[in-house]
N, C-alpha and C positions, 0 to 999 in steps of 0.2 A: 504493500500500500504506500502511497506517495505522502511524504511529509509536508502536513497541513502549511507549515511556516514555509516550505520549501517552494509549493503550489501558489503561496500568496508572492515571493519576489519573481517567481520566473512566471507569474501573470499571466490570466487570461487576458485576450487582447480587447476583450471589453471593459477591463478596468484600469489599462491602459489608456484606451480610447477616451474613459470617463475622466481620468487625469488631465490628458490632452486638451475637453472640452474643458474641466475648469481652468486650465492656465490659459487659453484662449482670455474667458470671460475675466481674468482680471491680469490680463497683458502690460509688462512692463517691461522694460531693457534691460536684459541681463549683463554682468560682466563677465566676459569669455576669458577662459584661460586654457592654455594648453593641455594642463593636468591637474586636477583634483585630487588632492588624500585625503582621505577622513577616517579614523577607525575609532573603535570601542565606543559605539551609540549605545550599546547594551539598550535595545528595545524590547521591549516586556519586562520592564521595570519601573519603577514608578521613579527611579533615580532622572532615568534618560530626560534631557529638555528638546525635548520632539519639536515642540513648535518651534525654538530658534533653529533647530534642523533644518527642519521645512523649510521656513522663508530662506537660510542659506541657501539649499538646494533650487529655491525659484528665481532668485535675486544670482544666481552664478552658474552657469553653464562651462562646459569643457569638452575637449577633444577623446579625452581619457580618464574615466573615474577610477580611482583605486580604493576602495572599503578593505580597508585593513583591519580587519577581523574583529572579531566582538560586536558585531554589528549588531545581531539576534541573539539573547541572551538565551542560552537554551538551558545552563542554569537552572537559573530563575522560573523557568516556565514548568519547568517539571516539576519545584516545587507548588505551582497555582498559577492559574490562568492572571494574567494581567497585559491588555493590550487593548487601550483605548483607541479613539477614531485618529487621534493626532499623531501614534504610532504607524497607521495604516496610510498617515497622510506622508508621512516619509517615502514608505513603500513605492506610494505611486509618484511623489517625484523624481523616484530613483527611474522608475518605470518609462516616464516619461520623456525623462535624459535620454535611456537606452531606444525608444521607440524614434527618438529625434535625429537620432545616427553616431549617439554618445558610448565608446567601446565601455564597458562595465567589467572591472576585474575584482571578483570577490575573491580577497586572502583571508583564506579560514583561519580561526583564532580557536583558542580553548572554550572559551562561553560558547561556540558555534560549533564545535566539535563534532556535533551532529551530521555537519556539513561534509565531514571527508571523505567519506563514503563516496563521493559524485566530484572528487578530483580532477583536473583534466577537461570536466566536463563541461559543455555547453549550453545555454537555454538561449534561441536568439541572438543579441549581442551582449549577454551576461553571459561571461566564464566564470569556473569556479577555480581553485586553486590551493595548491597551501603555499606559494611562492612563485615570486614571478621578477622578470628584472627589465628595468624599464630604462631606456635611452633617452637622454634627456636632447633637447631641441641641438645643443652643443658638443653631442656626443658622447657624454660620460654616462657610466652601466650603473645603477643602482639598483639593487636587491632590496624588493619590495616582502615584507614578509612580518606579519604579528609580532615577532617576538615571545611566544611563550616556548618555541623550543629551544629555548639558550635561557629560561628560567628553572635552575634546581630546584625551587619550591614547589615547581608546577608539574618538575618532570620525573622526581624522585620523591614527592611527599606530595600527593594529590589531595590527601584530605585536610593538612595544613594550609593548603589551596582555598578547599572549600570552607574552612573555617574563619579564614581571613577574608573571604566574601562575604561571610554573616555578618563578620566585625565590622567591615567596609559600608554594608547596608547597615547597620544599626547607626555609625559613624553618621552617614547620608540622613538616615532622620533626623536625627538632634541638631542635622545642620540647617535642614528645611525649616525647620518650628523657630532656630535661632534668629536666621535669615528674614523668617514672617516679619517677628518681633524688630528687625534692623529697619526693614521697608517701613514700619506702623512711624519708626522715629525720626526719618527721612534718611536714613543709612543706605549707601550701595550694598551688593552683595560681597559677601568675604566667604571666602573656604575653609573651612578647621580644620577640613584633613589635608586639604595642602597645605598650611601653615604646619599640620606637624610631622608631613614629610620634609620639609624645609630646617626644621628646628631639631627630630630626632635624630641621630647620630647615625644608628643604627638604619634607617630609610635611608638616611641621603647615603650613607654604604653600599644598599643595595640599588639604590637608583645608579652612584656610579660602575658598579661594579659591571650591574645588567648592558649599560651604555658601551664598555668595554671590550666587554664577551662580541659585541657586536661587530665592531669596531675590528678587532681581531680576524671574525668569519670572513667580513668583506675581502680585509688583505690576503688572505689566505687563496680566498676565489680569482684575486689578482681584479675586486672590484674599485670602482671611486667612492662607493659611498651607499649607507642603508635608511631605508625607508621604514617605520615601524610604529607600533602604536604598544598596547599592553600594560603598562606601568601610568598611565592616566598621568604623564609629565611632558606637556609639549616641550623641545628643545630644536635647537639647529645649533650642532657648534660643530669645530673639528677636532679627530682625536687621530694624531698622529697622520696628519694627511687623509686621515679617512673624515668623509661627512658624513655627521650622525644627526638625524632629523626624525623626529620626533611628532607621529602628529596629531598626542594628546589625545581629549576625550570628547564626549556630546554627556557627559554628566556632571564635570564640572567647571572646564576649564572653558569649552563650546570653541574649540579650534580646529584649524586644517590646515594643509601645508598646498600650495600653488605654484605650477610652473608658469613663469609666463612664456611670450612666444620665443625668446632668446634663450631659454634656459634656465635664467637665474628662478632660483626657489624662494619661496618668501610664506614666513608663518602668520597667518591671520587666525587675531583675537575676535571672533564675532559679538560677545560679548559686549566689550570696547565699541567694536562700531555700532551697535547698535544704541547704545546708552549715548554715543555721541551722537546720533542720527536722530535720538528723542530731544536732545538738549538740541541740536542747531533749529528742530522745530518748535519748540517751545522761545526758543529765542526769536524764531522769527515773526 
């Protein structure tokens, strides 16, 4: 039998169709870029922020999408259904990208693990994949790929895995309810648990370490540089001649990484522009 989650992204072409018609009826100009990264939406979560997703994904268009895994929290879903209309509204911009002539590369991640079963494989211009290496406008090879198979926690201790997701979501609540409470007092949003990856000793270890390990693989492959998501820490720096880019999450951070038409890559905060994009109209 055909997995339900699997059936909703590779789309019947009527709900494509129905995407189609509604970004018709509220048609605006997108910004093109050569290449889009985005990974760890984890949808069917109530962490995910689906809506800035969306309008991301209406508001920017590309030659090449890359979903770098975690994109469908499968997780999550097996513990209880949770997948509102605004998750589904992702789906079909995804949908609608690919119906538009947009190539669609899904790099399976551990939350999506479900997914590898169908490796390799095709649906229209959605592939599936656990890795894949992309040529940038200027020539250089970057290895596109999750990240969780160069995480020891993930690949030696699975259920330490799973426990630090409960943690992660319990984290995720107390930050919603904090965050309420910031908006009520005219406060932007703030992160707790980036703040205490930032601060504990022990995170910011594993975040370099994981950035490393990477770092390593590429040169090994005789690559320029990796693409990756997993550890929910947008970055772009260089480590030892390799570029390690980073391209964060759709639960806290709401980032993605862009080629433009020359090559150069560049991390966008959506977040940021949107709070700037209420403020210059509030000001106007």
């Amino acid at each position: 039998m055909q997995n339900p989650i699997l059936s909703s992204l590779v789309a019947p072409a009527s709900l494509a169709a129905e995407a189609e018609k509604s970004e018709h009826s509220h048609h605006r100009a997108a910004t093109h870029y050569r290449t889009i990264w985005i990974s760890d939406t984890h949808l069917g979560t109530k962490g995910c922020q689906a809506e800035k997703l969306a309008r991301f994904l209406k508001k920017n268009s590309c030659d090449q999408l890359y979903l770098v895994g975690d994109i469908i929290d499968g997780w999550r879903m097996r513990k209880g259904g949770y997948w509102p209309q605004s998750h589904t509204n992702v789906i079909r911009r995804i949908l609608t990208l690919a119906k538009r002539g947009t190539r669609v590369t899904y790099v399976i991640g551990n939350h999506d693990e479900f997914l590898r079963r169908y490796d390799e494989e095709s649906f229209g211009n959605i592939a599936l994949t656990n890795e894949a290496i992309h040529k940038t406008a200027d020539g250089r090879e970057l290895l596109v790929i999750h990240g969780d198979q160069f995480d020891t926690v993930v690949r030696c201790h699975k259920w330490v895995a799973h426990l630090g997701d409960v943690a992660y979501e319990t984290l995720l609540v107390v930050n919603r309810w904090y965050n309420q409470l910031r908006r009520l007092l005219g406060y932007e949003y703030w992160s707790l648990s980036a703040f205490l990856k930032h601060k504990v000793k022990r995170a910011v270890s594993y975040i370099t370490d994981f950035e490393e390990i990477l770092a390593h693989e590429c040169r090994r492959r005789g690559l320029h540089g990796v693409v990756c998501g997993h550890i929910h820490h947008p970055e772009m720096r260089t480590i030892d001649e390799i570029e390690y880019l980073n391209c964060g999450d759709w639960v806290e951070s709401c980032s993605a990484l862009v080629e433009l038409e020359d090559g150069q890559i560049q991390l966008i905060d959506w977040q940021s522009i949107e709070r700037s994009s209420k403020a210059w109209r509030k000001a106007g």
